[in-house]
ZADOLUM-307204 format. One record per atom (N, C-alpha, C): residue in three letters; x, y, z. Coordinates in steps of 0.2 Angstrom, whole numbers, plus 5000, padded with zeros to 4 digits. Layout:
// residues N
AlaXYZ ...
// end
This chain:
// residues 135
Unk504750135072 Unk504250185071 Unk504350225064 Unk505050235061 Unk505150265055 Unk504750225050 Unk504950155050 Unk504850105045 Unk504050095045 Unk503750105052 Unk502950105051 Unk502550175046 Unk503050235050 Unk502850295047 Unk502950285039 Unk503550265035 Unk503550255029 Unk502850215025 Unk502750165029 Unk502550125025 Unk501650155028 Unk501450175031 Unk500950225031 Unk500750265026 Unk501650305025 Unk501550345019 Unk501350345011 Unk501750265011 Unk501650225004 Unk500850205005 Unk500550175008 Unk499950155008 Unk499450205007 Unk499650265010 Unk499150355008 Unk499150365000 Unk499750364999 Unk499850364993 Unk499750314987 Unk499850264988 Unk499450204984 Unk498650224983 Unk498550214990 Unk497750224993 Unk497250294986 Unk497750364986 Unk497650404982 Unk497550404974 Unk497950344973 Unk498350324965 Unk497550284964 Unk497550254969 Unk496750204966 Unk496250234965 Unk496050294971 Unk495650314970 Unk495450354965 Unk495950394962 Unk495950414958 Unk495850374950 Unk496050344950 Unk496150294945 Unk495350264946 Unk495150224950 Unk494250224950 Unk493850264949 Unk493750324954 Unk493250354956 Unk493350434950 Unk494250434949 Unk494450494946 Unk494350584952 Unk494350534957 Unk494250584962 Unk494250564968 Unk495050604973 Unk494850574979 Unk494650624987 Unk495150624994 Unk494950654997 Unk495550645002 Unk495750715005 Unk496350715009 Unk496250635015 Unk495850635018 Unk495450595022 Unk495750525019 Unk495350505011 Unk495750445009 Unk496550425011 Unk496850475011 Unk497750475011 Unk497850435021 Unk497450455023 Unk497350445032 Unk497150375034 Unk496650375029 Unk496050295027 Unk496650245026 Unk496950255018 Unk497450215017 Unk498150215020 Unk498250255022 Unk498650225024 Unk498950205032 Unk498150215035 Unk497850165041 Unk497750085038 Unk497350085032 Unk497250005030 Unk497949965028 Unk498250015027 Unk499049995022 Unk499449965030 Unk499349995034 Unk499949995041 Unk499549945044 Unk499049935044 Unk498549885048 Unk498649805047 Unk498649805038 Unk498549745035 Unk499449725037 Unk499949765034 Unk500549765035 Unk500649725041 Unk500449765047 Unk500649745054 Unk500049665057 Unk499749635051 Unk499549595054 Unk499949535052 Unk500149545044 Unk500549525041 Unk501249505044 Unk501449575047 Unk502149565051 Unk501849525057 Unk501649525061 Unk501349485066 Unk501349395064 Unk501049415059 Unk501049315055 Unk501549275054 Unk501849315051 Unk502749285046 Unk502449225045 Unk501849205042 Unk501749135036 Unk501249095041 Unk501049115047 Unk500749055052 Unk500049045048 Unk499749115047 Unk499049125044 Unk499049105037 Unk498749055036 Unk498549055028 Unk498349115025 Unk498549115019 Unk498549185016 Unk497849185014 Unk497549145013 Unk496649175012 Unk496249205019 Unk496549175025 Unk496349185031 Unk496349265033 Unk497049265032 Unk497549345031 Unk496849375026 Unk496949375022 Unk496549425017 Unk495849425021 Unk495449385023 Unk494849385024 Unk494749445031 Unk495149425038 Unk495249465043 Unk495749535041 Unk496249545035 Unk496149615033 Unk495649645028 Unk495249625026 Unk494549635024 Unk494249655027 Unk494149625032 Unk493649665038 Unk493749715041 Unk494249715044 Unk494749775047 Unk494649835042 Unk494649825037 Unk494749885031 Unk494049905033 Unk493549865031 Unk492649855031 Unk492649925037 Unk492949895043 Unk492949925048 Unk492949995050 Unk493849995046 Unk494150075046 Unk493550115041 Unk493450075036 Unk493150145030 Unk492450155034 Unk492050115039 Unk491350145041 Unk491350195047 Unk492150205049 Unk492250255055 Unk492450285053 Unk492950295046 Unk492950345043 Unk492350385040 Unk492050335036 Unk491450395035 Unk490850415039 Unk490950375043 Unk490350395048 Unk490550455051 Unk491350475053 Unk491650545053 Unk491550585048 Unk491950585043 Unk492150625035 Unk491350645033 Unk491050585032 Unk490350595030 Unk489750595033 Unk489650575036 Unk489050585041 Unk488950665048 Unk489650645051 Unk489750695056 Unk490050755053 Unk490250745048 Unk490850815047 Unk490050835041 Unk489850785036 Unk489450795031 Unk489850815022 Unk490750795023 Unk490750805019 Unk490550785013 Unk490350735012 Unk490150685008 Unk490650655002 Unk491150655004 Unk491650605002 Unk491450534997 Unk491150505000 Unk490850444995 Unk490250434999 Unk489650404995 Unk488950364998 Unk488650284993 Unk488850254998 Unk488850174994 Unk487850174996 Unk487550224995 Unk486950204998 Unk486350154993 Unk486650174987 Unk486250144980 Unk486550074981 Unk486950064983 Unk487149984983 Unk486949944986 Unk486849884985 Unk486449824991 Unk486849814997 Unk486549785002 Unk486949775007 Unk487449825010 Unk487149885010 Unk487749945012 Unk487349945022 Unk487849985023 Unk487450005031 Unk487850075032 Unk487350135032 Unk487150185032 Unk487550215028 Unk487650185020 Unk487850205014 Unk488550215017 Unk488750205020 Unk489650205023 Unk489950145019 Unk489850075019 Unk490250015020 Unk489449975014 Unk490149915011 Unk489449885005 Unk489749825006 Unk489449775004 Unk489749685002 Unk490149694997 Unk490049724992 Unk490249754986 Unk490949754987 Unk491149814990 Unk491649834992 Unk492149784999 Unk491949755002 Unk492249725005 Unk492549655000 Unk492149634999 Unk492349594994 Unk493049624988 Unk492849674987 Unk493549684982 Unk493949714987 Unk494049734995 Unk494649745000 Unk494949665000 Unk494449625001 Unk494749555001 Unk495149534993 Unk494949544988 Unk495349544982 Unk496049614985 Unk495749654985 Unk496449714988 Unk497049694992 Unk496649644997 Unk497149655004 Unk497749605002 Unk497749544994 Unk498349514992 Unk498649564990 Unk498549604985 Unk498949654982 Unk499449684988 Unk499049714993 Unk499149745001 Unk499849695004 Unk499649625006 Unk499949595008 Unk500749575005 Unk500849564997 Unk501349544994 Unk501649614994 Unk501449674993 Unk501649754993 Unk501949775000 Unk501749745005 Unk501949755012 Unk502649715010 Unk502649675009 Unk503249605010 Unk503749615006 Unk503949645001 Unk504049654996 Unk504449734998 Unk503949774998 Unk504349855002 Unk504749825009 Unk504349785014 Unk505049745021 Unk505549735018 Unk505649695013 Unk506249655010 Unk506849705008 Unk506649745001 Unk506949794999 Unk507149855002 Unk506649875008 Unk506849955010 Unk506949965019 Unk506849875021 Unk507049865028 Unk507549805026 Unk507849765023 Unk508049705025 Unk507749655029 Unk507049655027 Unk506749595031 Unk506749535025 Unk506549475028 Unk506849425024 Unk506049415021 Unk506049355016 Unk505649365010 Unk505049315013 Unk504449345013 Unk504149295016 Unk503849235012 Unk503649205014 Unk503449115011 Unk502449125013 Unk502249105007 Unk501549095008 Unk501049045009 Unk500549025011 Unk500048955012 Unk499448995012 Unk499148945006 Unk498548975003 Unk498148975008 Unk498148905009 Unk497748875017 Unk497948835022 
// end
């Protein structure tokens, strides 16, 4: 439970750093967002230990992220109305919450995500070093 709660923590805060770094502006909500997608991708990662090829791995934690961010904002910004972010100008969004755009670079994220997960096990849990397959 500790080692989940950590690596939640890192993923809120990464989660912060980017958006910040992107948008130059983020939102208490992001720190909950990522580091729900950060623990998700994590645990599916740990789940896998090398069975999933790693493009597979990216594609179903792409989704899952797709997933989190349109419950998230359909709370944060639709029901609450804070208006945190609106992907409504972009193509392919659905109800300006979630865009292809955007999934598409979760799916470029979720390596970053995966090798950061694997890398924080090893050094800060003694977990062993995982081994990859593209496909």
């Amino acid at each position: 439970m500790l080692k989940h709660t950590i690596l939640f923590g890192i993923g809120g805060i990464l989660y912060l750093i980017i958006e910040l770094l992107w948008r130059g502006s983020s939102h208490w909500s992001m720190f909950i967002l990522g580091g729900a997608c950060f623990l998700v991708v994590g645990l599916i990662n740990e789940k896998n230990r090398g069975r999933l090829p790693l493009l597979l791995q990216m594609l179903i934690s792409s989704i899952i992220i797709t997933v989190l961010e349109f419950v998230t904002g359909y709370i944060v910004n639709i029901r609450m109305g804070l208006g945190v972010w609106d992907y409504s100008e972009l193509p392919y969004n659905i109800m300006g919450q979630v865009c292809l755009l955007y999934t598409v670079l979760w799916f470029l994220l979720s390596f970053v995500c995966i090798v950061a997960d694997d890398k924080l096990r090893e050094v800060l849990f003694g977990e062993e070093k995982q081994k990859y397959r593209i496909i």
